[in-house]
Each structure stands twice: as structure tokens, then as C-alpha cells.
C-alpha positions as a printed NumPy array, in Angstrom:
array([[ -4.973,  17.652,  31.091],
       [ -8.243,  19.721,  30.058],
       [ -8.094,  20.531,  26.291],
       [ -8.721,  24.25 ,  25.643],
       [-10.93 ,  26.017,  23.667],
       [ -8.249,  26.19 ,  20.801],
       [ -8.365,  22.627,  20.848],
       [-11.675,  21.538,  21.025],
       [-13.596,  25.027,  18.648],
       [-11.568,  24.55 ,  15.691],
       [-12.886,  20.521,  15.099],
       [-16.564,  21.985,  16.045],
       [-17.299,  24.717,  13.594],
       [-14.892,  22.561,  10.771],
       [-17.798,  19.648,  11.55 ],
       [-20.801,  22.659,  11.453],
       [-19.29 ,  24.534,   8.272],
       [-18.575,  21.021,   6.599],
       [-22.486,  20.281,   7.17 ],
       [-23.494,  23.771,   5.696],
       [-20.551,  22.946,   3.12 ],
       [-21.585,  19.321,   1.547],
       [-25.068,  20.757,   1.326],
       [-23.816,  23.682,  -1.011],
       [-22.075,  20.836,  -3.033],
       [-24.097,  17.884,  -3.465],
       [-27.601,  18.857,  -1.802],
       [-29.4  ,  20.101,  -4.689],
       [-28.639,  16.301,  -6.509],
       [-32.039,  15.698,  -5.136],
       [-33.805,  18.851,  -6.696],
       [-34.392,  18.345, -10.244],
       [-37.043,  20.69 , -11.084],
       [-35.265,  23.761, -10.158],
       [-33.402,  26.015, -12.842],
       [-29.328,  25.541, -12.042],
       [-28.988,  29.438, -11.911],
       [-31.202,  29.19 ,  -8.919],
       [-29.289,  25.927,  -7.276],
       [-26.09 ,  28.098,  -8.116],
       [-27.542,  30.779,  -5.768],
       [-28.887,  28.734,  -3.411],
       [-25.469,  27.203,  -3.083],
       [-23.513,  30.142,  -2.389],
       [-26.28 ,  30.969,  -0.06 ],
       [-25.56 ,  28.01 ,   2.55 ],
       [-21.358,  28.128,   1.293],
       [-21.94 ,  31.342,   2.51 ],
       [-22.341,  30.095,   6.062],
       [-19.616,  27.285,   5.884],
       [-17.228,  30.328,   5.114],
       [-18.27 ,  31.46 ,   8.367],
       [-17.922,  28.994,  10.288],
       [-13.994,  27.703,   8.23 ],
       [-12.08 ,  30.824,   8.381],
       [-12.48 ,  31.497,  12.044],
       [-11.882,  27.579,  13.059],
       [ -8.522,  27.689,  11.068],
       [ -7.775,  31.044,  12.701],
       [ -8.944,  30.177,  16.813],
       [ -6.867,  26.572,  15.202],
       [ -3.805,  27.952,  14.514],
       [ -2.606,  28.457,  18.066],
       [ -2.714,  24.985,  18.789],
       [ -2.443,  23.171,  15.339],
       [ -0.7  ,  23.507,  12.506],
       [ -1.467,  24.546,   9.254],
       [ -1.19 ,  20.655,   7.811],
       [ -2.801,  19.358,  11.181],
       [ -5.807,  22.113,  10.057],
       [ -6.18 ,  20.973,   6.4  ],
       [ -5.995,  17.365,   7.783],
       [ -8.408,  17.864,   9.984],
       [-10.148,  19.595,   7.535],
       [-10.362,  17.104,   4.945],
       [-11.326,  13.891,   7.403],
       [-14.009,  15.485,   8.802],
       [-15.075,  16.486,   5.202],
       [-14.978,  12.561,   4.212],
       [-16.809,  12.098,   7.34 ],
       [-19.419,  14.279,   7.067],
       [-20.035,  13.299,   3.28 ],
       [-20.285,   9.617,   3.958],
       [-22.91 ,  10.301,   6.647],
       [-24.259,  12.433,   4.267],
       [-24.285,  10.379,   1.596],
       [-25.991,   7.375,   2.894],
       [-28.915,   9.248,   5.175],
       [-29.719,  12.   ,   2.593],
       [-28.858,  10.668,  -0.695],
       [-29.749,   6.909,   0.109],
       [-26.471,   5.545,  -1.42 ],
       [-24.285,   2.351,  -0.128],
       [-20.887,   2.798,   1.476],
       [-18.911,  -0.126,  -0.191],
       [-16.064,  -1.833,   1.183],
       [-13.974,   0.24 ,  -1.189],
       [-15.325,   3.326,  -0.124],
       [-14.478,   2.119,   3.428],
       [-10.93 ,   0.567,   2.752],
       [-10.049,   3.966,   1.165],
       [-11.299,   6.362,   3.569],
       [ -9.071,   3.923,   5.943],
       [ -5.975,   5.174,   4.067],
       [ -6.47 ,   8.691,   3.869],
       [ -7.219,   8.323,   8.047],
       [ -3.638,   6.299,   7.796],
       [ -2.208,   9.438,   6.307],
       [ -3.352,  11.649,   8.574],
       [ -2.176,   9.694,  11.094],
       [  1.373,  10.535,  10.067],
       [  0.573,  14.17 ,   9.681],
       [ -0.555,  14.251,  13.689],
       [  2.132,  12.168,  14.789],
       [  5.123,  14.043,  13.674],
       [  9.007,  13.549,  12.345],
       [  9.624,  10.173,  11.864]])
């Protein structure tokens, strides 16, 4: 069975507005000769986008998932996108314990998606 556009939108623009979102956040961890009013504005600049990008996915979502399924959705692609993030932009390591507990919030969200036991 084809998945509809319901389906498929909603994980699309939370991936794009979690992109514009982890730049807002931690992008500016790099710029250190910038005054922090300026990073502040900067911020709310991109979060600016991710807003635009979150509030319709959860809205197109909500015919097909959930509210819980949404925020769970929401936050795994946000753990996603930081850890990508995180090791091509701010040069860090993923660690085994960063991987093992990424793991178990996936394991929850399993049970979220899967239903009443």
C-alpha cells in the first residue's frame, strides 16, 4: 500500500525544521567572536524557519499520527539530526554511550508506534 502524503510530509519538514532547528541551538558554539545579543538574534532568525516548517508537519501529521507518535517522531529525528550534526559540524566523537543510549530512547519509541500491549 502507497503511503500518503500525510504519511510521508510530516517526517520531511520535522527532518528540514530539525536542521534549521539544531543550528539555532548549538551552531553559533563555533562563533566566538560575535557579541551573544547578536547570536541571540541570529538564532531566532533560523528558529524562525524551523517554526515553519514544525507547526505545519504536526498539523498535515495529525491525520495519520498521533499526537505521541508526532512528539516521538519528533524527538528521534531531533537525536538524529544532532548526532549527524554533531560529529560533521562540530568535529566531536559519538561514544558507545552516546550510541547505547540513543538505542533506548529508539526502544521507547518503539513501544509508542506499536501500540496497547
Amino acid at each position: 500500500m502507497p503511503l500518503s502524503f500525510a504519511a510521508i510530509a510530516p517526517i520531511l519538514m520535522l527532518i528540514a525544521s530539525n536542521i534549521f532547528m539544531t543550528f539555532a541551538w548549538y551552531g553559533h558554539l563555533k562563533v566566538h567572536d560575535r557579541p551573544l545579543w547578536l547570536i541571540i538574534v541570529v538564532s531566532w532568525g533560523i528558529a524562525f524557519f524551523e517554526y515553519c516548517l514544525a507547526v505545519p508537519a504536526n498539523r498535515i501529521g495529525q491525520g495519520h499520527y498521533s499526537p505521541a507518535e508526532l512528539k516521538t517522531m519528533q524527538e528521534v529525528i531531533t537525536l538524529s539530526v544532532f548526532a549527524v550534526f554533531s560529529v560533521t559540524y562540530l568535529g566531536e566523537r559519538l561514544t558507545m554511550n552516546h550510541l547505547v543510549g540513543f538505542a533506548l530512547i529508539a526502544l521507547g519509541a518503539l513501544f509508542i508506534f506499536k501500540g496497547p500491549l
